[in-house]
DRENLOMAR-304166 format. One line per 8 residues: their letters; for each residue x, y negated, z negated of C-alpha. Coordinates in steps of 0.5 Angstrom, whole numbers, plus 500, padded with zeros to 3 digits. Last residue first. Layout:
! DRENLOMAR-304166
a = X/Y/Z | ...
END
This chain:
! DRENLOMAR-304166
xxxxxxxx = 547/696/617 | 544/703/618 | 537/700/615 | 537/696/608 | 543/692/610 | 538/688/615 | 533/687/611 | 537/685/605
xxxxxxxx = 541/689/599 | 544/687/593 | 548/691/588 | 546/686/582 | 550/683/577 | 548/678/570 | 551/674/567 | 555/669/562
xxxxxxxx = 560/664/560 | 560/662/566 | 565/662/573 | 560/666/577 | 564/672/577 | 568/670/570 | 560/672/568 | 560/678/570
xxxxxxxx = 566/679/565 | 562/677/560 | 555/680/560 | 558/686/561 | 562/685/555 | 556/683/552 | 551/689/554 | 556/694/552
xxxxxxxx = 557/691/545 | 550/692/544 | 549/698/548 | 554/701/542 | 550/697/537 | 544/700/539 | 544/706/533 | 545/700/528
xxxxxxxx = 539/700/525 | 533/703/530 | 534/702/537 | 530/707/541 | 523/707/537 | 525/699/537 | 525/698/543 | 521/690/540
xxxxxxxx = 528/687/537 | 533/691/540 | 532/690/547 | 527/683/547 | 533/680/542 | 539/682/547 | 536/679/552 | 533/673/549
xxxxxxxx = 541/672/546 | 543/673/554 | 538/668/557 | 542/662/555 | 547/663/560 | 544/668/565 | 549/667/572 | 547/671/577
xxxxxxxx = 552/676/581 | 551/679/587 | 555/685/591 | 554/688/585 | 558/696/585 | 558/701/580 | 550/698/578 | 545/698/573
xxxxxxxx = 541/695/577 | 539/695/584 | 536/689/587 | 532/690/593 | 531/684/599 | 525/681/603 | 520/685/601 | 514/682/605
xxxxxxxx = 509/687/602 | 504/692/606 | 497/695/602 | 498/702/599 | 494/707/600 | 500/712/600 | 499/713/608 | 497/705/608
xxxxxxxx = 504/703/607 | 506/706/612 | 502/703/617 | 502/697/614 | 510/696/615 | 513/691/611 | 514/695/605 | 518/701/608
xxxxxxxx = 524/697/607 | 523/697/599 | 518/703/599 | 525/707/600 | 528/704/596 | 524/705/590 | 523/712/591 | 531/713/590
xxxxxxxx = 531/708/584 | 526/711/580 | 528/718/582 | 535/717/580 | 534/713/574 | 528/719/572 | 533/724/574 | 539/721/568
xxxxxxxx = 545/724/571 | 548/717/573 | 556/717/575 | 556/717/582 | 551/711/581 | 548/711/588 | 541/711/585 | 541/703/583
xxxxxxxx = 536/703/578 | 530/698/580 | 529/690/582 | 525/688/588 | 524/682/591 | 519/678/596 | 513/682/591 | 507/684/593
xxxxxxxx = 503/685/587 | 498/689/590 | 503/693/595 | 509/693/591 | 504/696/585 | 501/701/591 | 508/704/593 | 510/705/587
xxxxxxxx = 505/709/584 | 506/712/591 | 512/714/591 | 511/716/583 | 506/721/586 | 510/723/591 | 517/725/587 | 512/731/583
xxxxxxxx = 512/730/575 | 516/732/571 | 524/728/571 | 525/727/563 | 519/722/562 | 512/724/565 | 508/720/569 | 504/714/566
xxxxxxxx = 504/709/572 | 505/703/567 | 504/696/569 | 507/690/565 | 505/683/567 | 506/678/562 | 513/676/563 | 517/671/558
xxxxxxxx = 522/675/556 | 519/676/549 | 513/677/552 | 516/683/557 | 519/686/550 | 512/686/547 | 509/690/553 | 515/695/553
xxxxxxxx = 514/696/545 | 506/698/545 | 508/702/551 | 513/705/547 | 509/707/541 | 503/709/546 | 508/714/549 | 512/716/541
xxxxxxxx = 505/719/539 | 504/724/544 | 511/726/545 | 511/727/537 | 516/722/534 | 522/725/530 | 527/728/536 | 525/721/540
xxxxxxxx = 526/718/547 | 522/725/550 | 516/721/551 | 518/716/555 | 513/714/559 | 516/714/567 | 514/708/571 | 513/702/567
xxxxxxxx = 512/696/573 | 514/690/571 | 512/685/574 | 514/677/575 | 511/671/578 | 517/665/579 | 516/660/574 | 523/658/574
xxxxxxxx = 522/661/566 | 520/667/569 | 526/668/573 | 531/666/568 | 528/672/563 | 528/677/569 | 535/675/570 | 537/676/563
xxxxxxxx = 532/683/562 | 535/686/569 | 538/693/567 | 537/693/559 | 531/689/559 | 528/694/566 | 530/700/562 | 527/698/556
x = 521/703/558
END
């Protein structure tokens, strides 16, 4: 949870409001996000949160797959979650964590964005698909975010304080006071330079891969 606002919440914002289809699919549960706030107790809290946020951001298509934040869970069960949302929502485009950060050490950025590639390319082929009972996708591109080196840039002007708010407004189990002040700050630099890129005020940037690039090209 709040992975996706962080991440893509401008461009999902702006993509909604074009009136394309868009889900969000909440992999892991966030349990550990608090020292305060029982597991138990925290999962349906975020949850609450995560839903409220997409509604802020114009998305009402929330899934979970419940798997246990902090990296305990085994990689084919989130691969197959995956695989099954793909197939049932069967999106052209897929947004997730770019797992080729040298800096990332989050396991769960890394397993979300590793797992999501691989059903990304392997989402046209109903064979494969149909191992993890799944149906086939036309996937045409993956967008990863959270990413060292965007190749794609998407101008957000207008959709940066809608952001900022489904961030900070609705997460908030994770920012609290000023606690997401440096988040704050990071989001609006990045917002920033991006947006020299695409000649606005500001944006959002994305290591895009096609067809093509997904498969030794």
């Amino acid at each position: 949870p709040d992975d996706i606002e962080i991440g893509a919440g401008a461009t999902a914002a702006k993509l909604a409001a074009a009136g394309k289809s868009v889900c969000f699919l909440i992999c892991l549960d966030g349990r550990y996000g608090s020292e305060t706030i029982p597991p138990e107790e925290l999962i349906e809290i975020r949850k609450a949160e995560a839903v409220s946020s997409a509604k802020m951001l114009g998305v009402s298509d929330v899934r979970f797959l419940n798997l246990s934040d902090g990296g305990f869970y085994d990689d084919a069960e989130l691969i197959k979650g995956i695989a099954q949302t793909v197939g049932d929502f069967k999106p052209d485009t897929v947004f997730a964590p770019d797992p080729c950060v040298t800096n990332e050490c989050h396991a769960d950025h890394l397993n979300v964005g590793n797992a999501a590639r691989r059903i990304a390319y392997f989402a046209r082929y109903g064979g494969i698909m149909c191992e993890y009972g799944a149906e086939s996708a036309p996937v045409n591109a993956l967008c990863c975010y959270m990413t060292a080196k965007p190749n794609k840039y998407v101008k957000t002007s207008g959709f940066l304080n809608r952001q900022l708010d489904a961030i900070f407004k609705c997460h908030q189990s994770q920012f609290s006071g000023d606690s997401g002040s440096t988040v704050k700050l990071y989001l609006k630099l990045r917002s920033a330079l991006f947006g020299l890129h695409r000649l606005s005020g500001s944006a959002e940037g994305f290591r895009v891969l096609g067809t093509v690039h997904m498969h030794c090209l």
